[in-house]
C-alpha positions in Angstrom: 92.3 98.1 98.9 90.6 96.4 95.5 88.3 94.6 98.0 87.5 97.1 100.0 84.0 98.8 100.5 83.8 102.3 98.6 81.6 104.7 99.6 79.5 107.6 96.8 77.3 110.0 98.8 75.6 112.6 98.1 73.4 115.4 100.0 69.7 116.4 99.8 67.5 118.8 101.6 65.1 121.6 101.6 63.0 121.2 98.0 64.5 122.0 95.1 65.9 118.2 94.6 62.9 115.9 94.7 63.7 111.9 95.6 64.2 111.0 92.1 67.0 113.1 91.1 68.9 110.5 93.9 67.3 107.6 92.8 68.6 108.2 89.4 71.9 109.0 90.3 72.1 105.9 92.8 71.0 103.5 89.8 73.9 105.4 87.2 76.5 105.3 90.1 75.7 101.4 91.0 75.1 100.6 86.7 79.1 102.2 86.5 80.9 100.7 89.2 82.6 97.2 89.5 84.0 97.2 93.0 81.8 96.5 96.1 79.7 100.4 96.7 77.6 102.1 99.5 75.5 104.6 98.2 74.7 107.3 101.1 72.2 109.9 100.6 72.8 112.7 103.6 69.5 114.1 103.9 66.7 116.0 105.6 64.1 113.8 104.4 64.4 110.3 102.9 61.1 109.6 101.8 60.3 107.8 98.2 64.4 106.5 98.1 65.5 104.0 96.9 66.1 100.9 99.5 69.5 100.2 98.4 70.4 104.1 99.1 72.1 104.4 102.9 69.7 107.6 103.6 71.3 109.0 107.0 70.4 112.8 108.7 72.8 115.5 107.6 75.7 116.4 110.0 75.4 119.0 112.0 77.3 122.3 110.8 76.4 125.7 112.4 75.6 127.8 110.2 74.4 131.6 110.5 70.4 132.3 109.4 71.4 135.8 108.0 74.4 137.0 106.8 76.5 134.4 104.6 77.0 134.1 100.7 73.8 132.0 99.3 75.5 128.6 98.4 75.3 125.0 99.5 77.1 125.5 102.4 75.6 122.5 104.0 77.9 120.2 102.0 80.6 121.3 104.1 78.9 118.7 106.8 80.4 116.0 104.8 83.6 116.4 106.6 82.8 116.9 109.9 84.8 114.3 112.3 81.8 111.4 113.1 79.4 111.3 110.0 79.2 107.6 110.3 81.3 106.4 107.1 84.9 105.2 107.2 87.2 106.3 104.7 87.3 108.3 101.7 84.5 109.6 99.4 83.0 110.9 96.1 80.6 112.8 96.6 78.3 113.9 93.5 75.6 116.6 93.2 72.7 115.8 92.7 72.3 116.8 88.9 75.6 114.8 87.7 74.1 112.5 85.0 76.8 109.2 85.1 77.6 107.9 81.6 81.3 106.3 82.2 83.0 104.2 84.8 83.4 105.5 88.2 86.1 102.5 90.2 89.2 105.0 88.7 87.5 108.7 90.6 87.5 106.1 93.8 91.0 105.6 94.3 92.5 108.2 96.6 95.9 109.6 95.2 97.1 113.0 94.4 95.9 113.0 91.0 92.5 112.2 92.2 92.3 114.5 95.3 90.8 117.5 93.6 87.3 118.3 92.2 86.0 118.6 88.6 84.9 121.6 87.5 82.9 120.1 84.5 79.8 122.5 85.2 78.9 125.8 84.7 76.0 127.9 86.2 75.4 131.5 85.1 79.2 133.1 85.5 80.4 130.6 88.2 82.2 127.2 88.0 79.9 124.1 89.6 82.0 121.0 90.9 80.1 118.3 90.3 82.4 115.7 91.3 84.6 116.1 94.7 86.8 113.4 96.5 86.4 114.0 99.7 89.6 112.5 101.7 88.3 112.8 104.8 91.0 111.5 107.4 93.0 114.5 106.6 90.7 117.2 106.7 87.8 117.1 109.6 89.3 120.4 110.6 87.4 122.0 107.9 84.1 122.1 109.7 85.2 123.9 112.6 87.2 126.2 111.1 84.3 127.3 108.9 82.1 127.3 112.3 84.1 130.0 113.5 84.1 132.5 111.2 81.5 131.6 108.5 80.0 135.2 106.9 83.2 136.5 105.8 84.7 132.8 104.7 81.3 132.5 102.8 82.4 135.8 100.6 86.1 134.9 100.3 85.5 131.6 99.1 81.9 131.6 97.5 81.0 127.9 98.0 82.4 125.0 99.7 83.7 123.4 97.2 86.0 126.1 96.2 86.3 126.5 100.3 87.5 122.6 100.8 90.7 122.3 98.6 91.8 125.4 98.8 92.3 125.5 102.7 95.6 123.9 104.2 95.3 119.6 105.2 
């Protein structure tokens, strides 16, 4: 596993991120890691990255227009079955300034399989960092598809959504 590839991705659309808030994080995530790294950006527009970033279009997730919680909801896209990347990630946001080593939040085990909760906006917790072990949860997406107003109130973002739902 040492030599294996490991993947940090993070997502991107609409406005309110410009390119440069994923350039710096790119630089802070490749400055803090020793082990081989992908960097993939999931976005809506890739213009002014980075060439070293893996820019790729965002999953699809349906998603109502009207009617859901405001949140990132989009992030939930990250585990949908065929997004292209093999394996585990870590997914940042976008505003997650790295200062420390990152190899040790890369390694999938139990005590790494939950998010951080280092943030806070307004009243609400932000997870800023999130493992995302994908080969045991693609059924997140669709479940979400199903029924996604009233799981966007019970859960209020998808990062509370993600590990508190059953593997």
């Amino acid at each position: 596993m040492a030599d294996a590839i490991q993947t940090v991705a993070c997502i991107k659309w609409g406005t309110p991120f410009p390119a440069d808030y994923v350039n710096r994080l790119y630089r802070g995530v490749m400055r803090h890691v020793t082990r081989p790294t992908r960097f993939v950006c999931f976005t809506d527009d890739a213009r002014g990255l980075d060439s070293g970033i893996d820019a790729r279009a965002i999953p699809d997730i349906r998603l109502p227009e009207k009617g859901m919680r405001l949140g990132p909801w989009r992030k939930l896209a990250l585990w949908s079955k065929d997004i292209g990347v093999e394996g585990d990630i870590l997914f940042l946001d976008l505003d997650v300034v790295v200062t420390g080593a990152l190899d040790a939040f890369l390694i999938t085990s139990p005590a790494n399989s939950s998010s951080s909760r280092t943030g806070r906006r307004g009243r609400r917790r932000q997870h800023q960092r999130l493992p995302l072990p994908r080969r045991e949860r693609p059924h997140l997406v669709t479940e979400f598809e199903k029924n996604p107003i009233p799981m966007s109130f019970e859960y209020d973002n998808e990062q509370i959504y993600a590990p508190r739902r059953p593997a």
